[in-house]
C-alpha positions as CSV (number, residue, x, y, z in Angstrom):
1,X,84.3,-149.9,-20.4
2,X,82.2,-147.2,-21.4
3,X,78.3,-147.2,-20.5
4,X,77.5,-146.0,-23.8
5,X,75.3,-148.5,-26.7
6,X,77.9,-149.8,-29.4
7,X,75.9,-147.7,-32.3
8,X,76.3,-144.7,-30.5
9,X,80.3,-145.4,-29.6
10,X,80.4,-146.3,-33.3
11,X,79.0,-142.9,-34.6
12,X,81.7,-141.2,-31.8
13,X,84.4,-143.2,-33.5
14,X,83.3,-142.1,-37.6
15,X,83.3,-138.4,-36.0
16,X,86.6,-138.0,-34.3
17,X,88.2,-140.1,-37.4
18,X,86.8,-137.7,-39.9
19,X,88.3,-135.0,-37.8
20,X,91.7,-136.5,-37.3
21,X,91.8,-137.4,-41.3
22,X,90.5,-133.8,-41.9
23,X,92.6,-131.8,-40.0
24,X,95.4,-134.5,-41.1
25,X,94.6,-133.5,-45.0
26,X,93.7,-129.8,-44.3
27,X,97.6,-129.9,-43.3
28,X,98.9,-131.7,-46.1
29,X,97.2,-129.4,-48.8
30,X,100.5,-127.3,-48.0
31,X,102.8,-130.0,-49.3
32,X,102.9,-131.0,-52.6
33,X,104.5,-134.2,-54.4
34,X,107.0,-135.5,-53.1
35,X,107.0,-134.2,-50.0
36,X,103.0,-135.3,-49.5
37,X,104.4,-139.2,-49.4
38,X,107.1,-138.3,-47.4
39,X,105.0,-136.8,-44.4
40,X,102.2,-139.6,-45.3
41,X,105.4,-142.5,-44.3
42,X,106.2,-140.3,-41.5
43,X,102.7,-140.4,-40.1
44,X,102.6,-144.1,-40.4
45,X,105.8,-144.7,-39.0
46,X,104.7,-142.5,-36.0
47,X,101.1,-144.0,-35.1
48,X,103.0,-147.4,-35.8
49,X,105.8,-146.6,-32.9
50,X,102.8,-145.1,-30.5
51,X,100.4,-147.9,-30.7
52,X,102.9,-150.5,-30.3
53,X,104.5,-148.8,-27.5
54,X,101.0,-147.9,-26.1
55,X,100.1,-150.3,-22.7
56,X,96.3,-149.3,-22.8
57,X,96.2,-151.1,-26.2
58,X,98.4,-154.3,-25.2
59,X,101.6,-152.5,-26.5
60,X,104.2,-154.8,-28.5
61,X,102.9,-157.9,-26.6
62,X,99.4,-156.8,-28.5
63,X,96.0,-158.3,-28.1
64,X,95.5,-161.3,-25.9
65,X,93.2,-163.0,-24.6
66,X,92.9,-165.4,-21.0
67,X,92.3,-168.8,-22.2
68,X,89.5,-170.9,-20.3
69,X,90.9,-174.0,-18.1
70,X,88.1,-176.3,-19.6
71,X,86.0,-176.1,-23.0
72,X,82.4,-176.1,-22.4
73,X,81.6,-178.2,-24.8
74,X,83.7,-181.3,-24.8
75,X,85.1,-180.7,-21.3
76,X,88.8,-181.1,-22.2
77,X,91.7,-178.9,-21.0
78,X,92.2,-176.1,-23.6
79,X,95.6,-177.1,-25.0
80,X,93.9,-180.7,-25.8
81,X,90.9,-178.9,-27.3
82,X,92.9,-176.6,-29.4
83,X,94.8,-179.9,-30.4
């Protein structure tokens, strides 16, 4: 999808997490006890709701993948193969 080398996708992916968790715990320094695992549950419960609502990533039907019509090896329909 992207034109990019995995290693160099990886290294974008370490960045904008480190950024996402800082600025996540940056705003949580304000709360204190209690209230730090409330808003911790809440943030779960929220990425939880987007990514399974979320088409780009398969949504609540999740990953799939399209099954080959013959095995390359043994030559057998997939469902026999799988079998």
């Amino acid at each position: 999808m992207f034109p990019l080398p995995i290693p160099v996708l990886i290294a974008i992916a370490a960045v904008v997490s480190g950024l996402v968790g800082s600025a996540w715990a940056i705003s949580r320094f304000v709360c204190a006890g209690r209230f730090f695992a409330i808003a911790t549950l809440a943030l779960a419960v929220v990425l939880q709701t987007l990514v399974v609502n979320w088409n780009y990533v398969g949504g609540a039907r999740g990953a799939y993948v399209i099954r080959p019509q013959e095995t390359e090896t043994l030559q057998l329909p997939y469902i026999q193969y799988l079998f």
